[in-house]
Each structure stands twice: as structure tokens, then as C-alpha cells.
C-alpha positions in Angstrom: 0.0 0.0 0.0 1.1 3.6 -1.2 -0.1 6.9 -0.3 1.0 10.2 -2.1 0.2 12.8 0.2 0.5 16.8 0.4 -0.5 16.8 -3.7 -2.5 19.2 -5.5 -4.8 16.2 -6.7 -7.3 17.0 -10.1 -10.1 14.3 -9.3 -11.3 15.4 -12.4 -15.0 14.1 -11.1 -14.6 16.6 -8.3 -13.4 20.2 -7.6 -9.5 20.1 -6.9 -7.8 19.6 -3.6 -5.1 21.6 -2.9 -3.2 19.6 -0.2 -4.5 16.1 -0.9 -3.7 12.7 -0.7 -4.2 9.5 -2.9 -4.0 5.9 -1.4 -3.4 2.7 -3.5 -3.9 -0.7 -2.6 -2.2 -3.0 -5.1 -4.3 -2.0 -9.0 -6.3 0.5 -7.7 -7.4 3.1 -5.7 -8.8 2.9 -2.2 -8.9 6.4 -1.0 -9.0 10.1 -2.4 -8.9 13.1 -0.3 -7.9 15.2 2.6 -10.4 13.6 5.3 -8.5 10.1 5.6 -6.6 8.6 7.5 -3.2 7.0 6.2 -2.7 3.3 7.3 0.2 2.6 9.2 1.7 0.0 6.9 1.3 2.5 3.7 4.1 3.2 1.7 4.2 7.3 2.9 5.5 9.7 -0.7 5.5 12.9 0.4 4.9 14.8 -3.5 4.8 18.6 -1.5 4.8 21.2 -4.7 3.8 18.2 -6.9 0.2 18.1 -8.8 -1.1 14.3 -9.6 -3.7 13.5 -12.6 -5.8 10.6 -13.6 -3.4 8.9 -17.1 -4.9 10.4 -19.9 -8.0 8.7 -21.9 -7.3 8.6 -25.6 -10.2 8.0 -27.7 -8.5 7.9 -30.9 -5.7 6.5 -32.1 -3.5 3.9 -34.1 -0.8 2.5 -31.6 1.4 0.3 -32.4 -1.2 -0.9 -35.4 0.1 2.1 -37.9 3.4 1.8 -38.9 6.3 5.1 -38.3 9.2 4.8 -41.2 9.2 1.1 -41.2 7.1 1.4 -44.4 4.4 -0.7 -45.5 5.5 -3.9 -43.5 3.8 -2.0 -40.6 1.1 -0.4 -42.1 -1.8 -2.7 -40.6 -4.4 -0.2 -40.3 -6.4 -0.3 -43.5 -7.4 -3.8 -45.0 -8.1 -2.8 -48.4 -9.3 -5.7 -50.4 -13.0 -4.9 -50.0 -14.6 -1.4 -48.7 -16.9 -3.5 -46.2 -15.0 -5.4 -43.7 -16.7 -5.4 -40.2 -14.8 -8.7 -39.6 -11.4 -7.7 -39.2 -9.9 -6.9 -35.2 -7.6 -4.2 -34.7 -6.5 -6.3 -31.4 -5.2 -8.5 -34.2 -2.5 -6.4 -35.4 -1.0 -4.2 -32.6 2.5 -4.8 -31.5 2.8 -4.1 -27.7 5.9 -3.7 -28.4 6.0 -0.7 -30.5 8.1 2.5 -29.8 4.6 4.2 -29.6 3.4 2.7 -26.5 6.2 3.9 -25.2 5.4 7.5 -26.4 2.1 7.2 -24.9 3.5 6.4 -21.5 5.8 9.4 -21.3 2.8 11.9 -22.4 0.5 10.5 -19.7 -1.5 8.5 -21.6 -2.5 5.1 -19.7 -5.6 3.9 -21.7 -5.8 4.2 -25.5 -8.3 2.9 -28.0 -6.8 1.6 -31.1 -9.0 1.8 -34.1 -8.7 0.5 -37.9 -8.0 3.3 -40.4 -10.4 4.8 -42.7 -9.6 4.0 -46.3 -13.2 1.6 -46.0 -16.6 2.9 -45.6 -16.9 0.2 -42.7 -13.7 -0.2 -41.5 -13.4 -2.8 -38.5 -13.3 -3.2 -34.9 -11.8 -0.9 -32.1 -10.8 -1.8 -29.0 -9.5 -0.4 -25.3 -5.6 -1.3 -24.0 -4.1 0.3 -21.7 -0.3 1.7 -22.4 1.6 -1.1 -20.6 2.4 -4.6 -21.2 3.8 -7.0 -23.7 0.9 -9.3 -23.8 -2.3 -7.7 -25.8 -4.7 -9.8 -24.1 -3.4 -9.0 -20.8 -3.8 -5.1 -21.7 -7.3 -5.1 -23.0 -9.4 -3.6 -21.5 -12.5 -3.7 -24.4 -11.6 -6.0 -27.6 -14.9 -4.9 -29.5 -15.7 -1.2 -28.6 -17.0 0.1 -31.2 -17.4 0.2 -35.1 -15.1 2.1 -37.6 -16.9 4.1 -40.3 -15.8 6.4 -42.7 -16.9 9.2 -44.6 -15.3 11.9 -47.0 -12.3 12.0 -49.1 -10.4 8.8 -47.8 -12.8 6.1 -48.6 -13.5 7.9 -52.1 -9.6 7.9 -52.5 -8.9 4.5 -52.0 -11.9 2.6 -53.7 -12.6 6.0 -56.6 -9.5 7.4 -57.2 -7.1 4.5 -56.7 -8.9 2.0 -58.2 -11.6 2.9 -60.1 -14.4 1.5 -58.5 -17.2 2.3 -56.1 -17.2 4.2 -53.6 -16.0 7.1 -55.3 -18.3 9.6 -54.7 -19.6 10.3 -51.1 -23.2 9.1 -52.5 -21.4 6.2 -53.0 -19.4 5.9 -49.4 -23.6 6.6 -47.7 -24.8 3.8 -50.0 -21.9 1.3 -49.2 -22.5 1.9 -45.9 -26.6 1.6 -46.1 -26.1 -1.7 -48.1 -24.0 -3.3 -45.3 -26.6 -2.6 -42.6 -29.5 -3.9 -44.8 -27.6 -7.1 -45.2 -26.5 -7.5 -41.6 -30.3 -6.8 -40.9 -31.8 -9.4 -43.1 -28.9 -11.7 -41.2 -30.0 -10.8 -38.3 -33.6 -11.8 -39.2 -32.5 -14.8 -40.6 -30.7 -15.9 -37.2 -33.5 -14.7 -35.0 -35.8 -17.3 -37.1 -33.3 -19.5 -37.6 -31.4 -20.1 -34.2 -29.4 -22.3 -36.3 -28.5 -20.6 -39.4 -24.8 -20.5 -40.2 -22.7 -17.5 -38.1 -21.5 -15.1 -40.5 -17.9 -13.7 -39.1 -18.7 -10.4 -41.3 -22.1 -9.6 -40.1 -22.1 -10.6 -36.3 -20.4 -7.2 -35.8 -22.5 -5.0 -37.7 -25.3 -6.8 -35.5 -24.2 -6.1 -32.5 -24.0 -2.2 -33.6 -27.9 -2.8 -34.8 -28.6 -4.4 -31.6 -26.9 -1.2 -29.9 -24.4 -3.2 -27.9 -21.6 -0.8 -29.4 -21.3 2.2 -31.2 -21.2 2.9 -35.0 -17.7 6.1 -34.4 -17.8 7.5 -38.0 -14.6 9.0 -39.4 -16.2 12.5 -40.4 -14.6 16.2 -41.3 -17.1 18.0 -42.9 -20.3 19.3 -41.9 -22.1 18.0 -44.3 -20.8 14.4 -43.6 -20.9 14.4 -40.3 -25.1 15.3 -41.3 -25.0 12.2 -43.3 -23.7 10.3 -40.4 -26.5 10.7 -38.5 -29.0 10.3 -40.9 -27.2 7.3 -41.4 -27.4 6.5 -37.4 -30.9 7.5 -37.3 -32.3 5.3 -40.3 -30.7 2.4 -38.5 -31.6 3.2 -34.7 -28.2 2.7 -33.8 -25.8 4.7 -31.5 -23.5 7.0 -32.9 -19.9 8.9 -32.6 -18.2 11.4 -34.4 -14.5 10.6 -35.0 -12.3 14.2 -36.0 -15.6 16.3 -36.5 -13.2 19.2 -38.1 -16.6 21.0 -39.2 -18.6 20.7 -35.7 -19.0 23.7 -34.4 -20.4 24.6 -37.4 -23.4 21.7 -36.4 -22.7 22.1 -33.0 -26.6 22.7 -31.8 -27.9 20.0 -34.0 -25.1 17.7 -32.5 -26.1 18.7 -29.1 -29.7 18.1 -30.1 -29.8 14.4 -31.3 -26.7 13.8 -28.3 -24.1 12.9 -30.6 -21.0 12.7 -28.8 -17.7 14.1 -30.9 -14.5 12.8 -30.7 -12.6 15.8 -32.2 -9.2 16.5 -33.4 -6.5 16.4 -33.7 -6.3 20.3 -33.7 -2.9 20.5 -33.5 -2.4 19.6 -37.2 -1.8 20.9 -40.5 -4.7 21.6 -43.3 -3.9 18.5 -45.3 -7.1 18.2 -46.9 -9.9 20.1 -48.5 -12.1 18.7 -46.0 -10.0 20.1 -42.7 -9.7 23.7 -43.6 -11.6 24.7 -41.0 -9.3 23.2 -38.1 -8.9 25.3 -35.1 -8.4 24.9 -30.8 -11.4 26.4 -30.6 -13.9 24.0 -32.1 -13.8 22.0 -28.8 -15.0 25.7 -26.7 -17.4 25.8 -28.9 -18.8 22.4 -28.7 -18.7 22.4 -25.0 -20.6 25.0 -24.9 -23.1 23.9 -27.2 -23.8 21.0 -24.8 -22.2 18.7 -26.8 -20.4 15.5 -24.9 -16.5 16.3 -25.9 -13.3 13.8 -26.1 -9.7 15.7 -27.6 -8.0 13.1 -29.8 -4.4 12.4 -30.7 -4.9 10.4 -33.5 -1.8 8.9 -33.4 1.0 8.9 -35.5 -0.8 12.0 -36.7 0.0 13.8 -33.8 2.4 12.6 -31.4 0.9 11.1 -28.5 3.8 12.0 -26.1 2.6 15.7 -26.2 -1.5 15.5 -25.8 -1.5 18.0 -23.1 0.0 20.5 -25.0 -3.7 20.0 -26.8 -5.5 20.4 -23.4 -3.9 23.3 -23.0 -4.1 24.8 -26.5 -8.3 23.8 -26.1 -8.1 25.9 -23.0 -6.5 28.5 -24.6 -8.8 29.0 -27.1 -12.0 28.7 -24.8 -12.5 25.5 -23.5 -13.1 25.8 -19.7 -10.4 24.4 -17.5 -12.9 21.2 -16.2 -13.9 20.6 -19.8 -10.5 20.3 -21.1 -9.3 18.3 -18.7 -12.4 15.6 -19.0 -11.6 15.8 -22.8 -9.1 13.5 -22.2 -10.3 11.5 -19.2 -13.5 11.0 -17.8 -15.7 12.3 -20.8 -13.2 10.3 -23.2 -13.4 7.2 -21.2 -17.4 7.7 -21.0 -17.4 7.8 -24.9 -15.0 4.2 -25.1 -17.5 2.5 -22.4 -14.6 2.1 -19.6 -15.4 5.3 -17.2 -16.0 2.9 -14.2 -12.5 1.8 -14.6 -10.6 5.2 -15.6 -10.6 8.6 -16.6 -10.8 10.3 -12.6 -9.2 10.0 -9.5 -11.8 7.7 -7.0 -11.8 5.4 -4.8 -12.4 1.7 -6.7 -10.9 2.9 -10.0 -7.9 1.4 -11.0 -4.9 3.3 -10.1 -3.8 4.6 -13.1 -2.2 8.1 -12.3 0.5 11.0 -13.2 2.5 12.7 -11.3 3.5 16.5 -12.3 5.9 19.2 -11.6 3.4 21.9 -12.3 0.1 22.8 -13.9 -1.0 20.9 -16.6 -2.1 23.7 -18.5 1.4 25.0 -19.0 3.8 23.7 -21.6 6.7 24.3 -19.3 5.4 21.3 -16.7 6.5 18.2 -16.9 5.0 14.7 -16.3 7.9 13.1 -14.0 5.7 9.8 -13.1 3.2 7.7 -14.9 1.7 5.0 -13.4 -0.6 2.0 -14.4 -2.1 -0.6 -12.4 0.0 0.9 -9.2 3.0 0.6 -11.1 5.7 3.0 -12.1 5.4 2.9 -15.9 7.5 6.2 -17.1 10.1 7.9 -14.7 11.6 11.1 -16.4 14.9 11.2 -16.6 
């Protein structure tokens, strides 16, 4: 048993606590406060002038499944050989051993969800690790979480532009997508009549988005596509996420509306594309204040994972409050992936899964010098 006393502690799912103290039994977290007492056989760390976090909640990104310089012997993120393939894992192709896990580690980071690419209209399945290990299955903390989808220019690029076929238009990307739920609703017709109708490794997973069990999170930059995502969502009664939303705040009330959560970013990148002229800090201001449910996004290898709070603090900065920034990459980020009773805020029960800084993490010149998973010392700076 541990306890880091006489810290400036960010619950996140509570006001801050200027002179408070964290307790850890073993994984996780057994006390959070001022008004306890510290066991005699704890582990005593006195972190005066310190300030300790929850590990940052990334909703978005492609560690150690996206390759960095290798070349294409990496690149697992994208099976191209047909625009529809709800079948294939990205648990199935991550390296726990990549460089970028690593990264995350050092920036914070402590639970990550991994998601296919989007060169396919229906791209695969997500899934929740956290930062540290060498084993996959003994990091995951979700293997199906949710859906990939994509809309926009990078579907139309691989299937129109690269090779000539369908989709190449984003009528075409909508009606891809449509087709593949009416099929994996007439399966899952068939099967409900039919207890014993062959299993279809393509469809179950589209079924369990029908049946609502997880999310349909649709690669989206434009406002107008991110309106065809819900239409999309809507015909089909299923539940729906906005991956990137570059064009959100310009559909920030209708998004706040029909309750459409937003995983948005990442800001802190170039205009690469027609579709993310509009990027700007201060999309995430304006969705918060919209109403809309909020996660920042690293994307990574997009943007470098080791420096997401450099993002909280540039969302800040450009009018996110100081709460909402902060829950953009833990509690309201680990609401969105389904794993908030586990992470994403500093109570008692959650697994203890914790940063340790020099100063506030809303200035660039702090420094994480601790990160810690499971009660474990994960990243000590140098």
C-alpha cells in the first residue's frame, strides 16, 4: 500500500484539492482526499509542490497498429481488399511492443483505443488497451468497442481514385454503408428465425452495432458528412460517434440536439485536406458550450501522443473551460469508449492509473515526471 500525500490532486469528477492525498492498494485506488486517514503500513511519498492527474484517456488513435518509417511492412491499419470489412480486429494487429506505447507512457496516456484506419466505408473493430504490457490480451481492457466508419475524401480515395471502383463519390461511401446494414439486418432476421442458421464472421459485428451493444464512431470532417452520419445513425436506430468532427462547431446545436458525442481533433495539425480547412483549438470551446459531450484526440501517429497536453492546453486557450479540457481526455473520453467505471478520474475503486507533475498541466513548461498503471511505475523522467 502507497499513499502520495500533500499533492495538488485533479479528481477530475470533483473540484481540486489543494493539499491532498491518494491511497493505493495493489491496481487501484482505495482512498481520495484530505479527510483520511493514512494506514500505518502504507508506503508514505510525500509529492509537496507536486500536482497528480488521472493517465490520460485517448479515444482515438492507431498505436502500435500504424506503422512510423518502417514502411508498409507495418502499415496494418487499412485492410483494403474490400470497402466493407466489419470482420477484421484491430486487437489482431497491434505490437505491444512498439516505440509508440512507449510515447504514450511518457505523455501521460494510460488507456488508448486503437482503431482500424479509414480507407473503407466500414472499416473494423476498435478496441481499449491500456499503455503497458507485452501481452495484448493482458492489456485489454475492451476487444470490440465500437465500429469504424468512414466518410469523405479517404474512402473515395482508395476505392474511386485508386482503383476505379465504387465508392468514389460520397453518395457512394452513404450507400456502401446503407447496403452493409441492410444485409446484416436481413442476417439478423434470418438468425432470430433461424437459431441455427450458419454464423457469418462479417455480419455478427455489424449486428451487434444494430442491436446497440456498441457504437457505429464515424470518421467524419465535414459538416455536411458528419449530417449524413446521423441520418445514417438515425435510419438504422443505432448509437453514434463522431471521430475528427473538423466541421462541428459549425453543427454544434444539431449535434447537441440528437446527443451525438464528438471525438474531435486532432487540432494540432496541418490543413492536409480540403475537408480540414476549418481546423482550429477552438472547435472544442465551442462544442462544450453547445452542450455537446466532448473527447480531444491524438490520433496517433498524426499527432504525437507523447505531447496531448500540450492539446488540453491549447483547447483551453482557445475557450475551453479548464474542467472541460481536462475531461476531454479523461473521464468524458473514457465515458465515450464504455470504460469510465474503470478510468478517466481520481476515485476510490478505479484502478490506479495516475500521473505525477511538476506543475500545472495547462502550461507547456510542466513536466510529467511519473506515470503509473495498475500501481506501477510505468515512465520515470529522466
Amino acid at each position: 500500500m502507497k499513499a502520495f500525500v500533500n499533492a495538488k490532486l485533479y479528481p477530475v469528477a470533483s473540484a481540486p484539492i489543494e493539499r491532498g492525498a491518494l491511497l493505493v492498494d495493489g491496481e487501484k485506488l482505495v482512498a481520495v482526499g484530505s479527510n483520511f486517514e493514512i494506514p500505518s503500513e502504507a508506503q508514505v511519498i510525500d509529492c509537496n509542490g507536486r500536482v497528480i492527474l488521472p493517465g490520460f484517456v485517448d479515444t482515438h488513435t492507431h498505436v502500435g497498429l500504424w506503422g512510423e518509417s518502417e514502411g508498409p511492412a507495418s502499415y496494418d491499419g487499412n485492410e483494403g481488399g474490400n470497402p466493407v470489412t466489419p470482420q477484421v480486429r484491430a486487437i489482431d494487429a497491434i505490437n505491444p511492443r512498439h516505440i509508440s506505447f512507449a510515447d504514450a507512457r511518457m505523455g501521460g496516456v494510460t488507456t488508448v483505443e486503437i482503431t482500424p484506419g479509414s480507407g473503407n466505408p466500414i472499416g473494423g473493430q476498435m478496441c481499449v488497451l491500456k499503455t503497458a504490457g507485452s501481452i495484448v490480451d493482458e492489456m485489454v481492457l475492451r476487444d470490440y468497442n465500437g465500429m469504424k466508419a468512414a466518410l469523405g475524401e479517404n474512402p473515395k480515395g482508395s476505392y474511386g481514385r485508386g482503383r476505379h471502383m465504387c465508392p468514389g463519390t460520397r453518395m457512394g461511401t452513404a450507400a456502401v454503408m446503407r447496403g452493409a446494414f441492410y444485409e446484416a439486418r436481413a442476417y439478423q432476421e434470418k438468425r432470430a428465425k433461424d437459431p441455427q442458421a450458419e454464423l457469418s464472421l462479417r455480419w455478427e459485428p455489424l449486428v451487434q452495432v444494430l442491436e446497440g451493444k456498441v457504437p457505429l464512431r464515424v470518421h467524419a470532417h465535414r459538416a455536411d458528412d458528419i449530417v449524413t452520419a446521423v441520418r445514417l445513425g438515425e435510419e438504422f436506430g443505432i448509437k453514434l460517434q463522431i471521430e475528427h468532427g473538423t466541421d462541428a462547431a459549425v453543427v454544434a446545436d444539431f449535434l447537441a440536439e440528437k446527443q451525438i458525442p464528438v471525438n474531435l481533433g486532432p487540432s494540432f495539425w496541418n490543413r492536409a485536406k480540403i475537408e480540414t480547412q476549418a481546423i482550429s483549438f477552438a472547435t472544442a470551446g465551442v462544442l462544450e458550450r453547445a452542450g455537446v459531450s466532448v473527447s480531444l484526440i491524438s490520433d496517433h501517429p498524426f499527432f504525437p501522443i507523447q505531447y496531448v497536453s500540450v492539446a488540453i492546453a491549447m483547447a483551453h486557450a482557445a475557450g475551453m473551460t479548464a474542467t472541460g479540457a481536462l475531461r476531454a481526455y479523461t473521464l468524458s473520453a473514457a465515458a465515450h469508449m464504455g470504460v469510465a467505471d474503470r478510468v478517466g478520474s481520481l476515485e476510490a475503486g478505479k484502478d490506479a492509473d495516475f500521473t505525477i507533475w511538476d506543475g500545472s498541466p495547462f502550461s507547456i513548461r510542466s513536466h510529467i515526471l511519473e506515470t503509473y498503471i495498475n500501481g506501477e511505475p510505468v515512465y520515470t523522467r529522466a
